[in-house]
PyMOL Python script that loads the backbone (N, CA, C, O; Angstrom):
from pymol import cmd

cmd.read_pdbstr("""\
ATOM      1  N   UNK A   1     153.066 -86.576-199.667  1.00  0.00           N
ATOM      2  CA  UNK A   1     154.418 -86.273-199.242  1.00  0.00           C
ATOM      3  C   UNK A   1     155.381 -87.406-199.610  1.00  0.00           C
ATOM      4  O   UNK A   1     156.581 -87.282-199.854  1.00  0.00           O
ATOM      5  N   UNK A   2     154.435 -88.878-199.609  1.00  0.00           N
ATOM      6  CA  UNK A   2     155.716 -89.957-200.227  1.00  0.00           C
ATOM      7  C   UNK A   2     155.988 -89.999-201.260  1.00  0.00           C
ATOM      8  O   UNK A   2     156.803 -90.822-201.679  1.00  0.00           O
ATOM      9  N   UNK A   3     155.339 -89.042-202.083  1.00  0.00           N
ATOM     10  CA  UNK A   3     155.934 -89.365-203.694  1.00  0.00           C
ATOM     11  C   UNK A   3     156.983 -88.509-204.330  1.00  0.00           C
ATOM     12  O   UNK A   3     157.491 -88.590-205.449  1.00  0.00           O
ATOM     13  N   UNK A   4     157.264 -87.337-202.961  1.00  0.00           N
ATOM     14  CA  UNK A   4     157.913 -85.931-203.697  1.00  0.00           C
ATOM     15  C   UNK A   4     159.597 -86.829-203.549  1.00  0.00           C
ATOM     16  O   UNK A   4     160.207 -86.924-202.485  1.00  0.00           O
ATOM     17  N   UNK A   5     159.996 -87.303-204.661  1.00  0.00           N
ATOM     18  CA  UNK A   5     161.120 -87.491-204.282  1.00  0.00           C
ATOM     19  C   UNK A   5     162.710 -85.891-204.594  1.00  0.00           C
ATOM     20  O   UNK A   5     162.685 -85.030-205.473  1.00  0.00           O
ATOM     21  N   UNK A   6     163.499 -86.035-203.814  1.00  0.00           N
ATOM     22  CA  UNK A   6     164.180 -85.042-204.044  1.00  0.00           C
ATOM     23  C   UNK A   6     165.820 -85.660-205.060  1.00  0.00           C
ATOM     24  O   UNK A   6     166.704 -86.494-204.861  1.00  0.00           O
ATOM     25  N   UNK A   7     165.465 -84.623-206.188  1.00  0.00           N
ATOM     26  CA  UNK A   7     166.521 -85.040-207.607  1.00  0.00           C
ATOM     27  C   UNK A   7     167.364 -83.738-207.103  1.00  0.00           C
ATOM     28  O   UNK A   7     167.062 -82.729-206.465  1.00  0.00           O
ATOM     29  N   UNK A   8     168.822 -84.347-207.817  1.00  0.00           N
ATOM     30  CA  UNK A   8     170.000 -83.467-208.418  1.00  0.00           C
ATOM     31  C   UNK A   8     169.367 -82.833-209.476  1.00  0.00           C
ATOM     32  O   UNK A   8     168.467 -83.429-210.069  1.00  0.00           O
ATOM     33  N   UNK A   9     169.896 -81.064-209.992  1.00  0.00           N
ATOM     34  CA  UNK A   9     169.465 -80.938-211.288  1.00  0.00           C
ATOM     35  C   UNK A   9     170.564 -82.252-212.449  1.00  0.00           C
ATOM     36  O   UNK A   9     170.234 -82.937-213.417  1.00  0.00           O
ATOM     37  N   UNK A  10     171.493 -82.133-211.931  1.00  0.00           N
ATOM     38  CA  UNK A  10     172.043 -83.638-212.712  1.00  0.00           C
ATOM     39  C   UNK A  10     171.156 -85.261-213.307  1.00  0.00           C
ATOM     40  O   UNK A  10     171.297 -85.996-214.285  1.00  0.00           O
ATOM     41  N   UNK A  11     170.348 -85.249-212.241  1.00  0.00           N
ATOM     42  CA  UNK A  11     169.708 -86.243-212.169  1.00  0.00           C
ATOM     43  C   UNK A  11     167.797 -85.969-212.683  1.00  0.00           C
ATOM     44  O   UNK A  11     166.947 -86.856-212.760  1.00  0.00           O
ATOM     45  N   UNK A  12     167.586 -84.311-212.985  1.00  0.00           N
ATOM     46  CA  UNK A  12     166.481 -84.280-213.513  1.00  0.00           C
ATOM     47  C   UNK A  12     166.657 -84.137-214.755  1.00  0.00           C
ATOM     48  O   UNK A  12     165.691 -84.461-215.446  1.00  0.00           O
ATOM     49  N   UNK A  13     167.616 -83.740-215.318  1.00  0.00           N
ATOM     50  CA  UNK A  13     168.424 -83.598-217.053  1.00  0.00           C
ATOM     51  C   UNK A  13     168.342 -84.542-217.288  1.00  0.00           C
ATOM     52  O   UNK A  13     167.628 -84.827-218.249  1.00  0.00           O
ATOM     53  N   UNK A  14     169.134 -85.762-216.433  1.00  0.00           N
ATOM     54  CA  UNK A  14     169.349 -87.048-217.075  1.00  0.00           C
ATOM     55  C   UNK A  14     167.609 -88.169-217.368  1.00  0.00           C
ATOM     56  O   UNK A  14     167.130 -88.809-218.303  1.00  0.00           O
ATOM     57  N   UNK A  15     167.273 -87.890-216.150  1.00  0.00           N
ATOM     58  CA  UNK A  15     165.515 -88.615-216.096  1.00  0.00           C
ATOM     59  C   UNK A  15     164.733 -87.521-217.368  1.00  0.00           C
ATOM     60  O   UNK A  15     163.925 -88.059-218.125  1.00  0.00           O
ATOM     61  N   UNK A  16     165.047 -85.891-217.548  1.00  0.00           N
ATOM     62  CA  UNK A  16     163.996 -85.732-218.788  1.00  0.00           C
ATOM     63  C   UNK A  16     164.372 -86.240-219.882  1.00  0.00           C
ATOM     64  O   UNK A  16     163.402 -86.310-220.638  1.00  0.00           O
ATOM     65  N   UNK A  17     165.437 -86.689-220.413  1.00  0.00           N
ATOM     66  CA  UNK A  17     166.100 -86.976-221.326  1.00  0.00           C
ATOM     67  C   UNK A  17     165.537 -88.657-222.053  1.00  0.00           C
ATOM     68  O   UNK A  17     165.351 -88.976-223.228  1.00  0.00           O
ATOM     69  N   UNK A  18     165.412 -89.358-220.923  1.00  0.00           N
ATOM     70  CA  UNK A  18     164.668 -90.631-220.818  1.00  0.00           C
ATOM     71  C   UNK A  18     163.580 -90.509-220.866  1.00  0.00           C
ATOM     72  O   UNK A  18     162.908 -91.428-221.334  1.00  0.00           O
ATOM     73  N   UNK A  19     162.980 -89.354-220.413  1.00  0.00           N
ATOM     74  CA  UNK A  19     161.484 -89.996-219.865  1.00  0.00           C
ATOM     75  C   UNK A  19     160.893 -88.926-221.916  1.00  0.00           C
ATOM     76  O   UNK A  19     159.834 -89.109-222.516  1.00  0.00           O
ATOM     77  N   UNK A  20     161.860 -88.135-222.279  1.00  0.00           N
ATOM     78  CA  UNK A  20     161.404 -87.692-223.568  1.00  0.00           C
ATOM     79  C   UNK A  20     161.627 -89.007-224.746  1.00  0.00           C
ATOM     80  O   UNK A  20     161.084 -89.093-225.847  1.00  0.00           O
ATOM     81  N   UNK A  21     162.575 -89.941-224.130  1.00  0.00           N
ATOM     82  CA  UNK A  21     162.758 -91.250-225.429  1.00  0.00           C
ATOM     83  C   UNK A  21     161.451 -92.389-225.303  1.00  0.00           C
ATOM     84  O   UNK A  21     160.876 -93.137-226.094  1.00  0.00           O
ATOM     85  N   UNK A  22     161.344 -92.089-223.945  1.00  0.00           N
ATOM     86  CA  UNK A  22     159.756 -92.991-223.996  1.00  0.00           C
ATOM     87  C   UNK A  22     158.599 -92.687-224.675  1.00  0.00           C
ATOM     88  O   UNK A  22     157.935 -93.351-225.471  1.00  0.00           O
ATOM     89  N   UNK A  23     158.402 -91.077-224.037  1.00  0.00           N
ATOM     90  CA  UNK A  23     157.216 -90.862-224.677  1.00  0.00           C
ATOM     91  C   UNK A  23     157.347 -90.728-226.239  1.00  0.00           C
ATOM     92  O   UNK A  23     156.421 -91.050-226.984  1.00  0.00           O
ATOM     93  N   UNK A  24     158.811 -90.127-226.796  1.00  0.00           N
ATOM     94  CA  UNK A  24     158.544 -90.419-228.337  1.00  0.00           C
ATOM     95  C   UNK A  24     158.245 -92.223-228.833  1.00  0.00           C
ATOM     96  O   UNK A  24     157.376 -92.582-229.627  1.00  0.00           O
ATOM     97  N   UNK A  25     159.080 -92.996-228.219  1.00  0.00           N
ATOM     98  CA  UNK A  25     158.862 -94.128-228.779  1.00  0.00           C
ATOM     99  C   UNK A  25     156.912 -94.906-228.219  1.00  0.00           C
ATOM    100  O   UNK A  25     156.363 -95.861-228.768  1.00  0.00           O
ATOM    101  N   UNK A  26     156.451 -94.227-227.259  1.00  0.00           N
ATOM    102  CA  UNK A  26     155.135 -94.537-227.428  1.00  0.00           C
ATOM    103  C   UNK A  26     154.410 -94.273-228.750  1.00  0.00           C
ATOM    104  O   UNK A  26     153.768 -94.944-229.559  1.00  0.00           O
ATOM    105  N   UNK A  27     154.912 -92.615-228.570  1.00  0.00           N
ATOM    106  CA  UNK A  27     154.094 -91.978-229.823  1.00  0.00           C
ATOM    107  C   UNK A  27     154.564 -92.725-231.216  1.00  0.00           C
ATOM    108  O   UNK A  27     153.673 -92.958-232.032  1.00  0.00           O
ATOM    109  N   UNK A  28     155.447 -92.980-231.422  1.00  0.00           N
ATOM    110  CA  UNK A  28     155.869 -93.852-232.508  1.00  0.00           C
ATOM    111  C   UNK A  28     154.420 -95.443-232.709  1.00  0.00           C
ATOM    112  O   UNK A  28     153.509 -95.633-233.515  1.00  0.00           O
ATOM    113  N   UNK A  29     154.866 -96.112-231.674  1.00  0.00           N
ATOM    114  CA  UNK A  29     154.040 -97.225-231.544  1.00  0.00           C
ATOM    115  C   UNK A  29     152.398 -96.486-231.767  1.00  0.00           C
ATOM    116  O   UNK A  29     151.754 -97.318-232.406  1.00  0.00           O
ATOM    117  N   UNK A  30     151.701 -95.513-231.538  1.00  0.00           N
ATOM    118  CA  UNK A  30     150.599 -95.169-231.339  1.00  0.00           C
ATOM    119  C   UNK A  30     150.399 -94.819-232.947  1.00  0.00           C
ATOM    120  O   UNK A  30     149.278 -95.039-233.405  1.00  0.00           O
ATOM    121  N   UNK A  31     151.254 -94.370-233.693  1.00  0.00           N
ATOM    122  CA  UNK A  31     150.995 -94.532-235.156  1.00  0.00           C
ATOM    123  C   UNK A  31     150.802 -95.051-235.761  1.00  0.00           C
ATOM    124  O   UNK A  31     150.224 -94.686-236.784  1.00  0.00           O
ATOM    125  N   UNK A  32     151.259 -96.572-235.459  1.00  0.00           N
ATOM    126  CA  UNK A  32     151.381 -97.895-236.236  1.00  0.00           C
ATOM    127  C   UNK A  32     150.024 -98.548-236.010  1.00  0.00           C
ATOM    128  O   UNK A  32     149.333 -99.038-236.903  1.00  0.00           O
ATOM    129  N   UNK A  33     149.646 -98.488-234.386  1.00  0.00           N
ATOM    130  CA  UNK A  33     148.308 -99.204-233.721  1.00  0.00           C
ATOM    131  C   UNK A  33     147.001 -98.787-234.800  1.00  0.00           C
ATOM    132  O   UNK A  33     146.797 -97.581-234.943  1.00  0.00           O
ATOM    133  N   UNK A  34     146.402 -99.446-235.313  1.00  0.00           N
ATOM    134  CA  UNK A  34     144.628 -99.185-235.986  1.00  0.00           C
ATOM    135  C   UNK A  34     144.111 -99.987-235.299  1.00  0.00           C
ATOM    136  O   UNK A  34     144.411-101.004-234.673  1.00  0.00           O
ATOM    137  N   UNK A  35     142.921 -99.129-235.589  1.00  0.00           N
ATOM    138  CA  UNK A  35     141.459 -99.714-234.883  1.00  0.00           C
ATOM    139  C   UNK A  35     140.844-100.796-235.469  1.00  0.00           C
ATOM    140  O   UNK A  35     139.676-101.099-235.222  1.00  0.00           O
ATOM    141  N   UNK A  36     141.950-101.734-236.654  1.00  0.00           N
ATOM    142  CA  UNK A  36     141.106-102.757-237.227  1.00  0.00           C
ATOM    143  C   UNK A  36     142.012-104.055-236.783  1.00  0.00           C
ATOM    144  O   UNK A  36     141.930-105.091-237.443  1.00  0.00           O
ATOM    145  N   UNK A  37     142.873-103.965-235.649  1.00  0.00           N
ATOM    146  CA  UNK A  37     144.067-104.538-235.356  1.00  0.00           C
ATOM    147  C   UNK A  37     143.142-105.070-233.928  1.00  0.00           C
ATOM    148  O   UNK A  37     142.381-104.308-233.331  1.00  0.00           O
ATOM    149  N   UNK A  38     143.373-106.492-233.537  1.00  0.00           N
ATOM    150  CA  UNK A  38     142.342-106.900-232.814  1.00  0.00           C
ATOM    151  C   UNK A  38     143.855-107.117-231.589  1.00  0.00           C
ATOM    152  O   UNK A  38     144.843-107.804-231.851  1.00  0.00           O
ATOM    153  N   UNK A  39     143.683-106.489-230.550  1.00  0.00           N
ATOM    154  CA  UNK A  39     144.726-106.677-229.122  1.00  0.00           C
ATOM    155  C   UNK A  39     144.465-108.727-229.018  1.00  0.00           C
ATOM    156  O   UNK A  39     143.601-109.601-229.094  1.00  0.00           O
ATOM    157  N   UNK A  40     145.891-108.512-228.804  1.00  0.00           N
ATOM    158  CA  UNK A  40     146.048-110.233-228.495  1.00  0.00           C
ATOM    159  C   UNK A  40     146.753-110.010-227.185  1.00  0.00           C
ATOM    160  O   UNK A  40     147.209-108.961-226.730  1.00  0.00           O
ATOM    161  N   UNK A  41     146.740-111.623-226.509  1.00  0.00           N
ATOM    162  CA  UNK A  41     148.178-111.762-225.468  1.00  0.00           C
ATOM    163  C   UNK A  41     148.516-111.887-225.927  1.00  0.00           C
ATOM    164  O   UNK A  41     149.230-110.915-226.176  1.00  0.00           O
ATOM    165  N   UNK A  42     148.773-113.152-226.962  1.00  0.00           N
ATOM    166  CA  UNK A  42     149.765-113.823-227.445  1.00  0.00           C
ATOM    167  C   UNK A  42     149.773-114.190-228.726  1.00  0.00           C
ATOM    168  O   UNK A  42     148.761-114.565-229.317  1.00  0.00           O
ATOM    169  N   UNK A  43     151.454-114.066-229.480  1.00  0.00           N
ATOM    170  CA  UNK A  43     151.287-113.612-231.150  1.00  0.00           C
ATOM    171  C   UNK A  43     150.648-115.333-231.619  1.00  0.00           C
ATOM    172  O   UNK A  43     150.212-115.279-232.769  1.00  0.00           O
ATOM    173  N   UNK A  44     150.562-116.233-231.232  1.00  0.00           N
ATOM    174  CA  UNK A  44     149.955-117.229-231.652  1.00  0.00           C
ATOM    175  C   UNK A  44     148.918-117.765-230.984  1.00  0.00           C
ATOM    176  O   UNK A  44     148.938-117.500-229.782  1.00  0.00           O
ATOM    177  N   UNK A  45     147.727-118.642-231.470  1.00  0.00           N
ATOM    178  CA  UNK A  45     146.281-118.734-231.454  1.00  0.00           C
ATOM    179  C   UNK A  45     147.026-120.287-230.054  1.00  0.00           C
ATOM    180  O   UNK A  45     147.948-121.101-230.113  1.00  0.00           O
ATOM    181  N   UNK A  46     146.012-119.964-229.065  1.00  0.00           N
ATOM    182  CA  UNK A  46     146.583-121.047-228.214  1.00  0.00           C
ATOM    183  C   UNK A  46     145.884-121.844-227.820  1.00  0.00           C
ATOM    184  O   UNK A  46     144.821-121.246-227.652  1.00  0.00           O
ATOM    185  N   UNK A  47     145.687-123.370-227.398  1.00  0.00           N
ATOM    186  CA  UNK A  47     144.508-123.928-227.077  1.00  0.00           C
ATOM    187  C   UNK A  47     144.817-124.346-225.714  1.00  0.00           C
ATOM    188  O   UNK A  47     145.876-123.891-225.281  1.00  0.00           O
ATOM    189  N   UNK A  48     144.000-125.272-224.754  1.00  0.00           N
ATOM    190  CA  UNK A  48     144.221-125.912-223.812  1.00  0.00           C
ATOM    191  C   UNK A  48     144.603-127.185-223.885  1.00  0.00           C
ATOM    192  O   UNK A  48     143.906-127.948-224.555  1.00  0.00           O
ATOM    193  N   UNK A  49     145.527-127.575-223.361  1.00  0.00           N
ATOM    194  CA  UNK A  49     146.359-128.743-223.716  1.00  0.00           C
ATOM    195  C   UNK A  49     145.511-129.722-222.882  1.00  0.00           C
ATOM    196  O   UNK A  49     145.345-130.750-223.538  1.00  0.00           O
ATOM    197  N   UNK A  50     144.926-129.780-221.700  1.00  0.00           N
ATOM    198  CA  UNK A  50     144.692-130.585-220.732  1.00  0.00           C
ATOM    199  C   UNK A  50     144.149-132.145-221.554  1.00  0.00           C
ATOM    200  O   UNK A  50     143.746-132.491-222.664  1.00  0.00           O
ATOM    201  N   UNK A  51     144.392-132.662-220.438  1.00  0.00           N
ATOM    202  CA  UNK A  51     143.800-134.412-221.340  1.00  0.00           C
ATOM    203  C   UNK A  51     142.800-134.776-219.604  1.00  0.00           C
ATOM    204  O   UNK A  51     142.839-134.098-218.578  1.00  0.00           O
ATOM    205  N   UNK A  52     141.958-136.139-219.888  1.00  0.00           N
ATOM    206  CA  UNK A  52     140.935-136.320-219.163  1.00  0.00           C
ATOM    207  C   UNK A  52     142.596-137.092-218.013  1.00  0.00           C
ATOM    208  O   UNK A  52     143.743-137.249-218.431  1.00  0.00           O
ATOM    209  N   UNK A  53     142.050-137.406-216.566  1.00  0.00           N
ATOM    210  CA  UNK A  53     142.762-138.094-215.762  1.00  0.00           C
ATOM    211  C   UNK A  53     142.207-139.279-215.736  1.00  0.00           C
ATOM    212  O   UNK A  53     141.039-139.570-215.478  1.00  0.00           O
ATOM    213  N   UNK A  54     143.458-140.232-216.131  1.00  0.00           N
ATOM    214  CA  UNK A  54     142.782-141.706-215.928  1.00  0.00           C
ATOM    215  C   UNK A  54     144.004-142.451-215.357  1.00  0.00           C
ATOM    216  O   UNK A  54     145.142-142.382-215.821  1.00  0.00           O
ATOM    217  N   UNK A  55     143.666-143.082-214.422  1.00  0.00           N
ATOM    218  CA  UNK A  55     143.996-144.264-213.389  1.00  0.00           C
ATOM    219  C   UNK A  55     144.796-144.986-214.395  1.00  0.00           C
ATOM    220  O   UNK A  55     144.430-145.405-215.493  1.00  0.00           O
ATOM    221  N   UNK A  56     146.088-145.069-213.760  1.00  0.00           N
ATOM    222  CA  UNK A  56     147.566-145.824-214.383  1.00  0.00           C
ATOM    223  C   UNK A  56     148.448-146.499-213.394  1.00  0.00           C
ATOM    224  O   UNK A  56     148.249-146.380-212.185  1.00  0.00           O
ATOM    225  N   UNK A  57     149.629-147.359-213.995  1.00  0.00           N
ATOM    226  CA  UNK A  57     149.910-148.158-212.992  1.00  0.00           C
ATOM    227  C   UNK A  57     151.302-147.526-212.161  1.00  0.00           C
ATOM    228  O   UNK A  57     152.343-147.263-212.763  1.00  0.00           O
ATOM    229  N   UNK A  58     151.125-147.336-210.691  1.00  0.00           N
ATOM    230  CA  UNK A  58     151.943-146.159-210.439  1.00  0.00           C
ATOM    231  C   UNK A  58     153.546-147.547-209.053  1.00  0.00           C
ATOM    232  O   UNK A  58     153.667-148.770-208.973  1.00  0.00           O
ATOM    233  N   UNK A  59     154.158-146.613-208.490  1.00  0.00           N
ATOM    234  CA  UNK A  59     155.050-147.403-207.947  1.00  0.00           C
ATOM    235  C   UNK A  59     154.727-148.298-206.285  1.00  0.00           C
ATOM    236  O   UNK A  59     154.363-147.678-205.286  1.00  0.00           O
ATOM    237  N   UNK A  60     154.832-149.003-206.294  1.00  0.00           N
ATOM    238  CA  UNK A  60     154.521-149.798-205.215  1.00  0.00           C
ATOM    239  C   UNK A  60     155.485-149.253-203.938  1.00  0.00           C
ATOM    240  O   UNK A  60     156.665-149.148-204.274  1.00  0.00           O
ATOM    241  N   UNK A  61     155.250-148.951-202.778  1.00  0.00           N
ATOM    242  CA  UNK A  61     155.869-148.516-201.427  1.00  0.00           C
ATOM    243  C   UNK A  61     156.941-148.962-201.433  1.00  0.00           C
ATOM    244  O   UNK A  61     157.851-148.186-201.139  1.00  0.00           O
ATOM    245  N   UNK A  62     157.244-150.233-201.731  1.00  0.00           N
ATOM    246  CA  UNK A  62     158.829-150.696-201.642  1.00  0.00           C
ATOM    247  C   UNK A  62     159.396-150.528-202.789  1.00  0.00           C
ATOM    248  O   UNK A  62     160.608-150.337-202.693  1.00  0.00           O
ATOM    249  N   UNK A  63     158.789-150.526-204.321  1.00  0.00           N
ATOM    250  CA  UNK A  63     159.626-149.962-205.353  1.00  0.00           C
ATOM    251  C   UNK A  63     160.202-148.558-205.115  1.00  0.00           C
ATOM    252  O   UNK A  63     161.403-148.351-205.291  1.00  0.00           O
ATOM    253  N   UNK A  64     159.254-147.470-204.666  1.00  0.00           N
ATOM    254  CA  UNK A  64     159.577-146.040-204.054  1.00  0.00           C
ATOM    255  C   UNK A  64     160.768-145.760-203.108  1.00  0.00           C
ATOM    256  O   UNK A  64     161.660-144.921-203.227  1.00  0.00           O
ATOM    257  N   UNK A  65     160.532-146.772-202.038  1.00  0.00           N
ATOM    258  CA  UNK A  65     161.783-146.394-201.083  1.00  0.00           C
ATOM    259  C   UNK A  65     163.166-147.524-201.246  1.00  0.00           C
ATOM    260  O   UNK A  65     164.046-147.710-200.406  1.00  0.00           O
ATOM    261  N   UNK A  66     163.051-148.061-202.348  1.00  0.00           N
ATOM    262  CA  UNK A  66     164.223-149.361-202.571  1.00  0.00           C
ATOM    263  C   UNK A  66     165.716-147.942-202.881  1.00  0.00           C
ATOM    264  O   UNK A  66     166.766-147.845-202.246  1.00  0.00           O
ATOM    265  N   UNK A  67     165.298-147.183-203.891  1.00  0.00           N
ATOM    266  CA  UNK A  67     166.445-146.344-203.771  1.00  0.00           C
ATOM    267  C   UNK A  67     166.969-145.168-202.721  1.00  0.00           C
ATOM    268  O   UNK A  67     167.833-144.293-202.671  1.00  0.00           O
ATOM    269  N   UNK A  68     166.173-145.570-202.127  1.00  0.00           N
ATOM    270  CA  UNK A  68     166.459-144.188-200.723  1.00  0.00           C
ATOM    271  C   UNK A  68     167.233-144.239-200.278  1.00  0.00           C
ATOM    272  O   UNK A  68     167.395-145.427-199.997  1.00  0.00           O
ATOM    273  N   UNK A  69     168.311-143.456-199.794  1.00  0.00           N
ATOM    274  CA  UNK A  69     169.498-143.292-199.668  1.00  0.00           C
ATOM    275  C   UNK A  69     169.528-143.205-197.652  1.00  0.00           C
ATOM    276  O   UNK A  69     170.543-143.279-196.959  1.00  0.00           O
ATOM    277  N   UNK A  70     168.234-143.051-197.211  1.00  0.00           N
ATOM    278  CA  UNK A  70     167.854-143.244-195.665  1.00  0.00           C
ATOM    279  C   UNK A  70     166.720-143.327-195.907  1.00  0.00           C
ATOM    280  O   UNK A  70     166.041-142.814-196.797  1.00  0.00           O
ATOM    281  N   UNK A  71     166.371-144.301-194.729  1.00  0.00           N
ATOM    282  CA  UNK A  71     165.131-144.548-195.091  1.00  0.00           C
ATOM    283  C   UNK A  71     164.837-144.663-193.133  1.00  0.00           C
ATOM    284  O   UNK A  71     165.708-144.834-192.280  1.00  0.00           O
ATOM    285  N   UNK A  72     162.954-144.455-192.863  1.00  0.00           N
ATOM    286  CA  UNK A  72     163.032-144.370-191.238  1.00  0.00           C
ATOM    287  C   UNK A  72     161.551-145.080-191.197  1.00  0.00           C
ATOM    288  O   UNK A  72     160.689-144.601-191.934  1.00  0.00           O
ATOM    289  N   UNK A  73     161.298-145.936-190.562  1.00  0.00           N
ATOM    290  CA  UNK A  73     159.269-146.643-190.524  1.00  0.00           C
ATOM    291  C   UNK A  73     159.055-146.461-191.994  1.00  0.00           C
ATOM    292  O   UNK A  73     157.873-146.255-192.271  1.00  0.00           O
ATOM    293  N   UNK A  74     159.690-146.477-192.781  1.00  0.00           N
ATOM    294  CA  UNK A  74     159.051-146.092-194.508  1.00  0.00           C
ATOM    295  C   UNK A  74     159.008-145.085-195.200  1.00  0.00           C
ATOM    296  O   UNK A  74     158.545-145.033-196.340  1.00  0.00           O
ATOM    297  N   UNK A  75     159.524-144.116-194.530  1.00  0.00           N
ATOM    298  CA  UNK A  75     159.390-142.931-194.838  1.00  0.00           C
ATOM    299  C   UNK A  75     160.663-142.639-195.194  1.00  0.00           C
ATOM    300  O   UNK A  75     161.620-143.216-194.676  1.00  0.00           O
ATOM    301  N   UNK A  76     160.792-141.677-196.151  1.00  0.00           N
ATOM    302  CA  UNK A  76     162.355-140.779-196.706  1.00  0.00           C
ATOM    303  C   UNK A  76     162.547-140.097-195.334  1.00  0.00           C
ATOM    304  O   UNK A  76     161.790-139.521-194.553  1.00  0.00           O
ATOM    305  N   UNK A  77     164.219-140.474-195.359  1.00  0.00           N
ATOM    306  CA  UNK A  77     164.747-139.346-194.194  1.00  0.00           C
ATOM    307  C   UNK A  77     165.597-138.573-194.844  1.00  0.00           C
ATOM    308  O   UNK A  77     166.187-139.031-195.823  1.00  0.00           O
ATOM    309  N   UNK A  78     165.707-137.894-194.623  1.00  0.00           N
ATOM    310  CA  UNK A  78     166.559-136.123-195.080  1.00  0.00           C
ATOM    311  C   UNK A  78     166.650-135.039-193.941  1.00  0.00           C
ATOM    312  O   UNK A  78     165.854-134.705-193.064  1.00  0.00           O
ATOM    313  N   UNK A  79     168.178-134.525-194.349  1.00  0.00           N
ATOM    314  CA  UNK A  79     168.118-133.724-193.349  1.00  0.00           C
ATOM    315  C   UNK A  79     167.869-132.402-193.312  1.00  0.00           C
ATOM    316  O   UNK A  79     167.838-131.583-194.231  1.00  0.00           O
ATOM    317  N   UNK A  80     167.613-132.219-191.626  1.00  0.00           N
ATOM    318  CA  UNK A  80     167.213-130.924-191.542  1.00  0.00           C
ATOM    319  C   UNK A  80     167.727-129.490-192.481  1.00  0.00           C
ATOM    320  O   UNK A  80     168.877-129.194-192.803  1.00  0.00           O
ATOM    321  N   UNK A  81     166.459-128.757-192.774  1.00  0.00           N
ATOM    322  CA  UNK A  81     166.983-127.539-193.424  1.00  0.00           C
ATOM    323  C   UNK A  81     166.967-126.435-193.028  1.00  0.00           C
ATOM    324  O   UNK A  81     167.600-125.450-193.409  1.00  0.00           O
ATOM    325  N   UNK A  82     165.897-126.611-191.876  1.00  0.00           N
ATOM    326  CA  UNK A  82     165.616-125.466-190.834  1.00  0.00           C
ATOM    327  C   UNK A  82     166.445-125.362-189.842  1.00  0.00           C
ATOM    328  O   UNK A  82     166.996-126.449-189.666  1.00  0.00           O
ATOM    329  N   UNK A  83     166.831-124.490-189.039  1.00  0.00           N
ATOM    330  CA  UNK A  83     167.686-124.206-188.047  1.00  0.00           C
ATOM    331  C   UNK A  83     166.518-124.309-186.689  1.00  0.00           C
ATOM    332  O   UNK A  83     165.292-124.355-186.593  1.00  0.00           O
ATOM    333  N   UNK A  84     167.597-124.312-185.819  1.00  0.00           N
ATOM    334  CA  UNK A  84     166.953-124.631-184.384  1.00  0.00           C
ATOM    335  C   UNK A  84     165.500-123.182-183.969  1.00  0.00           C
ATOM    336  O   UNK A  84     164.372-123.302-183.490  1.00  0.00           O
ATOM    337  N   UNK A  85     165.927-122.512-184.228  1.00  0.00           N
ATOM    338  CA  UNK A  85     164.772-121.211-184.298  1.00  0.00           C
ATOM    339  C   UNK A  85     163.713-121.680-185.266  1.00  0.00           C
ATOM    340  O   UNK A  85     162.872-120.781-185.286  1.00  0.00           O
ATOM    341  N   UNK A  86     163.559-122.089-185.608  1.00  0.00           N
ATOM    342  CA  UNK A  86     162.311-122.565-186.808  1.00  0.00           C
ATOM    343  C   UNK A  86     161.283-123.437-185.989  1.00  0.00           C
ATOM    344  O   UNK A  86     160.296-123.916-186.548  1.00  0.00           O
TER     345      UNK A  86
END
""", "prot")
cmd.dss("prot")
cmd.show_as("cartoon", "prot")
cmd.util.cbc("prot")
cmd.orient("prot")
């Protein structure tokens, strides 16, 4: 019963009209497709980029919070974004 939706004949003219440009332009595409044509995702060959993780020299607690614009025990302060109901 949830799928019967109720159309204008205005609005079933206009949807066969579309739904006949799809299925020709499938059938179009279904001509071109051969069976010696191998399905890809993607039109170029892709690899995995990843690199190994290695230990580097990162920012010291007071280099981190020297530009903080508030700062509270060390920590960034910013304000609230949530409202009182949250």
């Amino acid at each position: 019963m949830l799928a019967r939706i109720q159309l204008s004949d205005d609005e079933v003219t206009q949807l066969t009209g579309q739904l006949d440009a799809i299925v020709d332009n499938i059938a179009k595409v279904s001509e071109v497709a051969t069976e010696d044509v191998v399905a890809t995702s993607h039109p170029i060959a892709m690899s995995n980029v990843f690199r190994p993780d290695e230990v580097g020299q990162s920012l010291t607690h007071e280099q981190a919070m020297q530009n903080a614009p508030d700062a509270d025990e060390g920590r960034f302060r910013v304000t609230a974004i949530l409202g009182e109901e949250q």
